[in-house]
Structures are given as C-alpha cells and as structure tokens.
C-alpha positions in Angstrom: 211.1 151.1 117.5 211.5 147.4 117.1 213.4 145.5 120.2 216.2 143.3 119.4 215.0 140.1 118.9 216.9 139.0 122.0 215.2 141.0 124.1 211.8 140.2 122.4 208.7 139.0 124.7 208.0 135.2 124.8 205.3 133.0 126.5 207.4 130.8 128.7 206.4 127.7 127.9 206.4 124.7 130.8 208.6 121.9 129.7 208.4 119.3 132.7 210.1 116.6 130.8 214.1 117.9 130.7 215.6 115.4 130.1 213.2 113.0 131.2 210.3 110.6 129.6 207.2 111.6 131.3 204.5 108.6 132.3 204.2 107.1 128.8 207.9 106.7 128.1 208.6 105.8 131.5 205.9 103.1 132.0 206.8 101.4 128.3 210.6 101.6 129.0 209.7 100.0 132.3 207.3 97.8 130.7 209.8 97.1 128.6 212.2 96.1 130.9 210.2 94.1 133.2 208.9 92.2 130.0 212.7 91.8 128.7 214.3 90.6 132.0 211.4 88.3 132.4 212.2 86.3 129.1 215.8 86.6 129.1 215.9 84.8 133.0 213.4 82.1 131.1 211.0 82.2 134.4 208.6 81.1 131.6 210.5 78.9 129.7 208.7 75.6 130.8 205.6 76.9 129.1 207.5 76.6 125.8 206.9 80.4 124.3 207.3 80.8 121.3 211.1 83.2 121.0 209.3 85.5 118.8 207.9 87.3 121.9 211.0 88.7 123.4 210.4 90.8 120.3 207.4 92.2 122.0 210.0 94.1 124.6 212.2 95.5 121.7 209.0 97.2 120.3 207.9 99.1 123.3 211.9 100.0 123.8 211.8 101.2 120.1 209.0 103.1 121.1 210.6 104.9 124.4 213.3 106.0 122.5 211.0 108.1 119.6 209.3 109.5 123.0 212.2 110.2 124.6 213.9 114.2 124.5 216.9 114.6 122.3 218.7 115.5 125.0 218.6 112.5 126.6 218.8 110.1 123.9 222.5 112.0 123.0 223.5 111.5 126.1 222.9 107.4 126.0 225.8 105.6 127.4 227.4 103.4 124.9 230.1 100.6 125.9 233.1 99.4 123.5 233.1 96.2 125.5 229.0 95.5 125.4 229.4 96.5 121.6 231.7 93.9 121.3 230.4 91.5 122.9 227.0 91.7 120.8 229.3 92.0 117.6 230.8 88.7 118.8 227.7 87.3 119.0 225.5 88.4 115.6 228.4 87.5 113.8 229.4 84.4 115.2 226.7 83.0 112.8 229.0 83.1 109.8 231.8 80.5 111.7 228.8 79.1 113.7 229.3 75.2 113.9 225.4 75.4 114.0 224.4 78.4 111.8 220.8 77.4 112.7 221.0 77.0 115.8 222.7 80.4 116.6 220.2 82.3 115.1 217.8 80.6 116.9 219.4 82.0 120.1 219.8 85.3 118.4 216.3 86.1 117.7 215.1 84.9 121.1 217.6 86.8 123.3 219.2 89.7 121.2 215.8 91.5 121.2 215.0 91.5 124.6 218.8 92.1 126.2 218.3 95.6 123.5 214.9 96.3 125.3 217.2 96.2 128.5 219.9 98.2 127.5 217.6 101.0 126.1 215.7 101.2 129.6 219.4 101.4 131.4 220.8 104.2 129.3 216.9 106.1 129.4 215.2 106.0 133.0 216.4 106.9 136.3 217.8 104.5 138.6 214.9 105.0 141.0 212.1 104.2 137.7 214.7 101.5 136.6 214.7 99.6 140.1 211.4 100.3 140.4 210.6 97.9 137.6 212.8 95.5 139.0 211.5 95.2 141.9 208.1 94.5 139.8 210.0 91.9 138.1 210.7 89.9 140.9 207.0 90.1 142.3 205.5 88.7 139.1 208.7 86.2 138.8 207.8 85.2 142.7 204.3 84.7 142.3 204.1 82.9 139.4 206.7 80.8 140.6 204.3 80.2 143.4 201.6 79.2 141.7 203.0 76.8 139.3 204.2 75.1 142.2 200.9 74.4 143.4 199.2 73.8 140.1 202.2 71.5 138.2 203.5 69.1 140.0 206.2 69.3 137.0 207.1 71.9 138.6 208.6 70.5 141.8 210.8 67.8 140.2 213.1 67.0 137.4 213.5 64.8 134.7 217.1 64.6 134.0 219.1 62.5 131.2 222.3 60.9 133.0 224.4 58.5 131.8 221.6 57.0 128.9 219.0 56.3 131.8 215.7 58.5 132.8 215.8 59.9 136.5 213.9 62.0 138.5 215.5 64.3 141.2 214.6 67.0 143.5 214.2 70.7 142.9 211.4 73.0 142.8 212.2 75.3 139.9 208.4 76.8 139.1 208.0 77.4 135.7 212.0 77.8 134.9 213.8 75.3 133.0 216.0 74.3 135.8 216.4 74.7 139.5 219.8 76.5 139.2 218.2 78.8 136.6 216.0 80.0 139.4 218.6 80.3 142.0 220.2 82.4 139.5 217.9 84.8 139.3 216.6 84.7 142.7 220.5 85.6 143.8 220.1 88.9 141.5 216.7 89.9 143.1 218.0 89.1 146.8 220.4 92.5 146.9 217.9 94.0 144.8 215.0 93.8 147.1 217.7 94.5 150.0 219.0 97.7 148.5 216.3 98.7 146.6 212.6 97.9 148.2 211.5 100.8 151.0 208.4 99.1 151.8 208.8 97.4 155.0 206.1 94.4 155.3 206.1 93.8 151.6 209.9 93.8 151.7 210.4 91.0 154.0 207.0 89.2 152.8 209.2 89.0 149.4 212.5 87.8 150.9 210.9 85.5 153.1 209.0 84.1 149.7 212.5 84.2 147.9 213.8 82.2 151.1 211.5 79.4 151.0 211.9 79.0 147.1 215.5 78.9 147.3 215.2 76.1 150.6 213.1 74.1 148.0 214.9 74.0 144.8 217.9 72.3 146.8 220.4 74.1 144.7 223.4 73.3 146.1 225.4 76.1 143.9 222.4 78.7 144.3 221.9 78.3 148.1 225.6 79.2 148.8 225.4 82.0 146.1 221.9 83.1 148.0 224.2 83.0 151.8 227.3 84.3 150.4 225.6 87.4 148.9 223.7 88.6 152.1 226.9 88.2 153.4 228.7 90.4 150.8 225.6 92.7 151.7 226.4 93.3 155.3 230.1 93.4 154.7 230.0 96.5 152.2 227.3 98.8 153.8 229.9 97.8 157.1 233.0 98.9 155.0 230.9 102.3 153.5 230.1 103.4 156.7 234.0 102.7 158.5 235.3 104.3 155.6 233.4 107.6 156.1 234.7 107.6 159.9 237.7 106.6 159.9 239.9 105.5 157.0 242.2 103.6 158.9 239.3 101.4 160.4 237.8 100.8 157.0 241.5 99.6 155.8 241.5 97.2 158.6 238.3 95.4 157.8 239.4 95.2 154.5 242.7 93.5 155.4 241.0 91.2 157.7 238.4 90.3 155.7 241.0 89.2 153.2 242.8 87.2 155.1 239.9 85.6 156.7 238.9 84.5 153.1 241.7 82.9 152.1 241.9 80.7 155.4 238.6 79.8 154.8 239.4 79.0 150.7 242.6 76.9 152.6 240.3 75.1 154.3 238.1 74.4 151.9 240.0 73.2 149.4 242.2 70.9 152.0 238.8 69.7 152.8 237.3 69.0 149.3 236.2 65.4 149.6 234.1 66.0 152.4 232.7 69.0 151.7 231.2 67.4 148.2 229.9 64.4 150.3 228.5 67.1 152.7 226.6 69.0 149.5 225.9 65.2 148.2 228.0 65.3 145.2 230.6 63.1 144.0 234.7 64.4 143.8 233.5 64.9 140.0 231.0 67.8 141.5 228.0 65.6 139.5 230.4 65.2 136.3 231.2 68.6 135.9 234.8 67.6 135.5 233.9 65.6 132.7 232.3 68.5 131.3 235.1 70.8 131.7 237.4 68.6 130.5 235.4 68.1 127.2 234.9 71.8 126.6 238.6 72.8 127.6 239.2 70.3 124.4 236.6 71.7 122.3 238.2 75.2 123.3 241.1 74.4 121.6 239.8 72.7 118.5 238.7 76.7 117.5 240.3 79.0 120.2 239.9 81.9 118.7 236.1 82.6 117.9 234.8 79.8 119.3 232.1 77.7 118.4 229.2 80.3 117.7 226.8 81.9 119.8 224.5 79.0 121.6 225.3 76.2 119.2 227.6 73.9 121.1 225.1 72.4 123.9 222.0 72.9 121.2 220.0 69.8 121.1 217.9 69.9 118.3 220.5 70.2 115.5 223.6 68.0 117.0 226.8 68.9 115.2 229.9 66.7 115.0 231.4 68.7 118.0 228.4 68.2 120.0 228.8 64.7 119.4 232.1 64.9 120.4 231.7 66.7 123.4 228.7 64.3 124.7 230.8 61.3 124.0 233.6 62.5 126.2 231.6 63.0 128.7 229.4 60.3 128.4 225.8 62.1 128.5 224.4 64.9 126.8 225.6 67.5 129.0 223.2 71.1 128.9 226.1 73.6 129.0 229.2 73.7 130.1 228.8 74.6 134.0 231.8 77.2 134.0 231.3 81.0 133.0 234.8 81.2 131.2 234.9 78.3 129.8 231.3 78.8 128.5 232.1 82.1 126.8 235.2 80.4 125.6 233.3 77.8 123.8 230.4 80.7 122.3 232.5 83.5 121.1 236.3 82.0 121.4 238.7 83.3 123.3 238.7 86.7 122.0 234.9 87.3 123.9 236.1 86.1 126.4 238.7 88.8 126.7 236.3 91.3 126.0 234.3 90.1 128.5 236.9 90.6 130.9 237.3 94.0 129.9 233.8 94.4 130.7 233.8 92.7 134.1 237.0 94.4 135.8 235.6 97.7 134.1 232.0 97.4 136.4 234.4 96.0 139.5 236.5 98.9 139.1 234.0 101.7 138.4 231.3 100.2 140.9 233.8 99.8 143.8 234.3 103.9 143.1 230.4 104.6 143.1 230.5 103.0 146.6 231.7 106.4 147.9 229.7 108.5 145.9 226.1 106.4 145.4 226.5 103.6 147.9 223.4 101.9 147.2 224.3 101.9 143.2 227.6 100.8 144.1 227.1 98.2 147.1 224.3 96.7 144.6 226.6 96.1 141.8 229.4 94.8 143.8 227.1 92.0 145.6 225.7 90.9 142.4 229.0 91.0 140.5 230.8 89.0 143.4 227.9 86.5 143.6 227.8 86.3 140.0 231.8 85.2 140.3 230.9 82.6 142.9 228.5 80.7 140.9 230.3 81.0 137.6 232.8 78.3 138.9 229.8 75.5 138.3 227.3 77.4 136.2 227.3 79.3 132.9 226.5 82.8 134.6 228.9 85.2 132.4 226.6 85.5 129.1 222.9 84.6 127.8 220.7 86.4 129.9 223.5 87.2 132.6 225.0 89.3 129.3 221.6 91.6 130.0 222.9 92.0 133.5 225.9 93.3 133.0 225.4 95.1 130.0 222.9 97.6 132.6 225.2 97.6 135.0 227.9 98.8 133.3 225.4 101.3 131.1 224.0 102.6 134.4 227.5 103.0 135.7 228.6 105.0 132.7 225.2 107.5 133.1 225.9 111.3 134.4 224.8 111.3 137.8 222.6 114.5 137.7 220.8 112.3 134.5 220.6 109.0 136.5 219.6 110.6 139.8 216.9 112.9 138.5 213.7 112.7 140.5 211.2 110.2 139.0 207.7 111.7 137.2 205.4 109.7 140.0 207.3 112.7 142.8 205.9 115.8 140.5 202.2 116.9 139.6 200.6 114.5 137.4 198.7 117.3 135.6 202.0 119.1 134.8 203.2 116.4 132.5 202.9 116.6 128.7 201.2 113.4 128.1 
C-alpha cells in the first residue's frame, strides 16, 4: 500500500541560510558596502580615481543579490521617496543645464549609493554595522597616514576672490576639511552605539578626536559636540521613558525650552559669535552664495538645474557664470542642504526629500522604544545632519546613501533585520 505522498519519508535536509546570505554573500555585500561608502564620502578623492571604480561596489552588490535566498530578496524594502529621488536624479540629465556634467556625477555616485542600498535591504543590522565600523578604521588610518606622508594634506589651496591662498585644515586625503568632518560626524554615533570593543573603541574616538581638532572645521567641530550631546540626551530620555513617563515628558519639555534660549541667545549674539569662530557677518561669503543660488532657484524652480551641474567646473554653463559673478568667486556648492537640492533636482526633490527626511524622523523616533540603539543612532545622525545643513550641502550626494539606508533599514521586518549574524553559528554548518 502506497502512503499518501504527504505522509511520505524525506531526508531532512539542513538549510542554515533562511533567510540569510551565509559567509560569501555576507562578506561581498559588506565588502560592498565598505567599498561604496568609502567612494561616495570621497576619503579618496585627492588621489583623483578614476569614477569608473564605484562601479567595482555595484558588481559585488549585483553579485549578493544572485546569492542571496528568494525569500529574502522578496522581502527587500523599497521606498517611494528614495525611488524618487534617484528618478529625479537619472533624469535630470534630459533638462540638465550641463548634460555632461550630470552624467559625469551619475556614473560616479549612482553605482556605489545602489551597492549601499542593496547591503541595507540584505544583511542584518549587526553584519551591516559591522562593516561600518570597518569603514571608519580604514577611512581613519588612511587619513592618518596621508597626513604624515603629504604635506598636501594638512593645508588648503583655496580660490577666493581671484587670488591664490593657503589656509588651515587637515583633511587627509578628502577633498576638503568639512568633507571629513562630515563623515567623521556620521562615524562618531556609530562607533558610540555600535563598537563593543572597549580599547579599540576609545583608541578610534580618540583618533576621530584629534582629526576633527586639526581640520579646524568650524561647522564640523560644533556638528562633532552637538552630536555626543544628542547622544547622551536620547539614551537619557530611553531610559526615563521606560520608568516613568512623566519624567521622560519633563526632560523633553525642558530640553526644549532650554534650546530655544540658547537659539535666542545665539542669534541676539550673532556678530560675536562669528568673530569668535573667525568668520565675517557674511559666514566666509556664504551669504553671497545663498543669495546667488536663491536667484538661480528661481530662474528653474521646478526641476532645477540637473543633478551636479551647477557648481561643475570643468564645463562652466551660462548659469554658473552667473552664479560665480554674483558672488564674486567660483563658489564649490552652495553651503545649504535645501537650497542645494533646490538647485540639483528643483523644488519638486526637494519636496520629496522632505518626505523622506520627516518619514526616517518619524519612524526612527518610534524604533527608540522598540530597538533603541537603531533608533537613538538614526536620530543623532539625522539631527547632526540638520545642524550642519544650514552651511554645508549635507542633504544629497553621498549624504543621499545615508539616508537612503536609513530609511531602508528602518522599513526592514524586525525578526529579518535582527537575525543572528553567520560569524555566531558553526562555520562548518554553512552551505558555502
């Protein structure tokens, strides 16, 4: 009599993976990532690389994802707001005011910020920190030793005005010192949160400390303070809030308050604060530069100018000749987040982007309660982030990768995100 073949005999077969990678799609998304968030940041962009190798982080991505279970690649998080923001952006070459130019930018960040995004929506959070915590050693130590080796390295060349001047700054192998400080803000709360190992820990802050001292980044040293700060403030409001509700409520109030004396203050005190931070009332003609890009805003509101082709140098259109003449030097970028996007992708990306920004505020402020190191991570970076963007250009280019995982790793199921990493079973075990 033949059994049903429900009831019929099989060889269980071991199937470690689930819905995970195993070592080799774990170490090349990781790879990947480290790679991708390396060349997005530029840490190497004094060396002059040629774009084509943020390419090289795509591939091993590419490669993840044809290792990767079905069940997990099905359940990849996928973002209307990111989606539209990279929609923005690979079509902004058909209204580009610098066709050229934008692709340029395309091909050397799109690539890499995809290798990014496929590690978010495939590892775990403990494999995808993991890697950034790798990125930040490398980024440290090279940044180290080009210090010692190129004395290029320690000092600027800037254009100002028509004349040639040196200034101050250590900025390693990054094109500028704020560039640095930028990234060097993100790894802060990342080590923090993140890093377990004691000596090595502080070894790398201390290292981060130093760096940040020397590049004499005015913008990046108060981003640097203010996020420690934002640090100790939400691990103090998790752990009130699961006391006492009440108490929790209070700090929050007080807090509040407390920030908008201090914003009083600041603001009735501008002049001397600037002289204090040696810059002029003009904040070193970034007013100038706002002023000339709030113009060119309005000259295309909608779509903007196209993605990196305003502030390009190699191919100067008739606006960027219009901008630098209002301000009266070739400015680099804008040195405003909004009005930056404004001027890329119009003012409909940046309305997308907004989307995108309250949407991480919102669901990362939740995760606080359920995964506060997830949560307290993305609100330091995100509130940091805000800080800068009143003087830098920190809402897209390679800040674009940043948020893009955040809000991908936000959207992951937690029982997918959570699960325990390959290194914490039995090598042997693994289908390799």
């Amino acid at each position: 009599m033949v059994a049903p073949l429900e009831q019929t005999h099989r060889v269980p077969q071991f199937d470690p993976q689930g819905h995970r990678l195993g070592p080799i799609g774990t170490l090349a998304a990781q790879a990947g990532l480290i790679w991708g968030l390396i060349w997005v940041a530029g840490a190497l962009g004094d060396l002059l690389l040629p774009p084509a190798l943020g390419v090289f982080a795509l591939a091993l991505a590419l490669g993840v994802v044809l290792l990767a279970p079905r069940r997990l690649v099905m359940e990849f998080p996928v973002s209307l707001s990111v989606m539209g923001l990279i929609c923005l952006a690979v079509g902004s070459v058909l209204w580009s005011v610098d066709p050229a130019s934008t692709s340029a930018v395309q091909r050397a960040l799109l690539p890499a910020t995809f290798a990014i995004f496929i590690a978010a929506g495939l590892l775990t959070l403990k494999d995808f920190t993991d890697a950034l915590i790798w990125c930040i050693r490398i980024v440290v130590v090279v940044t180290c030793v080009a210090l010692i080796i190129f004395p290029s390295s320690r000092v600027h060349v800037g254009v100002q005005s028509g004349g040639v001047e040196d200034y101050a700054g250590w900025h390693g192998l990054f094109n500028h010192k704020n560039n640095m400080m930028e990234f060097f803000v993100f790894a802060i709360p990342t080590i923090l949160i993140f890093h377990k190992q004691g000596i090595v820990k502080w070894l790398t802050l201390g290292v981060i400390g130093v760096l940040s001292v020397g590049s004499t980044s005015s913008t990046g040293l108060s981003a640097g303070f203010f996020v420690v700060v934002a640090w100790v403030w939400l691990y103090a409001y998790h752990s009130q809030s699961k006391e006492d509700r009440r108490d929790s409520t209070l700090l929050f109030l007080t807090s509040l308050i407390g920030s908008l004396a201090i914003i009083s203050v600041a603001l009735s005190s501008f002049g001397t604060l600037t002289n204090a931070y040696g810059k002029d009332t003009t904040l070193s003609g970034r007013t100038l530069i706002w002023e000339a890009v709030i113009d060119a805003i309005l000259r295309r509101p909608l779509l903007g100018h196209g993605f990196g082709a305003l502030f390009n140098r190699e191919n100067v259109s008739n606006e960027t000749s219009e901008v630098w003449r209002q301000v009266g030097f070739a400015a680099s970028h804008a040195h405003n987040g909004a009005l930056d996007l404004a001027q890329q992708l119009g003012l409909i990306g940046l309305a997308v982007f907004m989307i995108l920004w309250a949407s991480i505020v919102w669901r990362g402020w939740e995760a606080i309660a359920r995964q506060p190191d997830l949560g307290i991570w993305i609100m330091c970076i995100v509130s940091s982030n805000l800080l800068m963007s009143f003087s830098e250009d920190v809402f897209f280019g390679a800040w674009f990768a940043i948020f893009g995982f955040m809000k991908m790793l936000l959207m992951r199921r937690e029982e997918s995100l959570n699960r325990p990493s390959w290194t914490e079973g039995p090598l042997d075990k693994w289908a390799i």
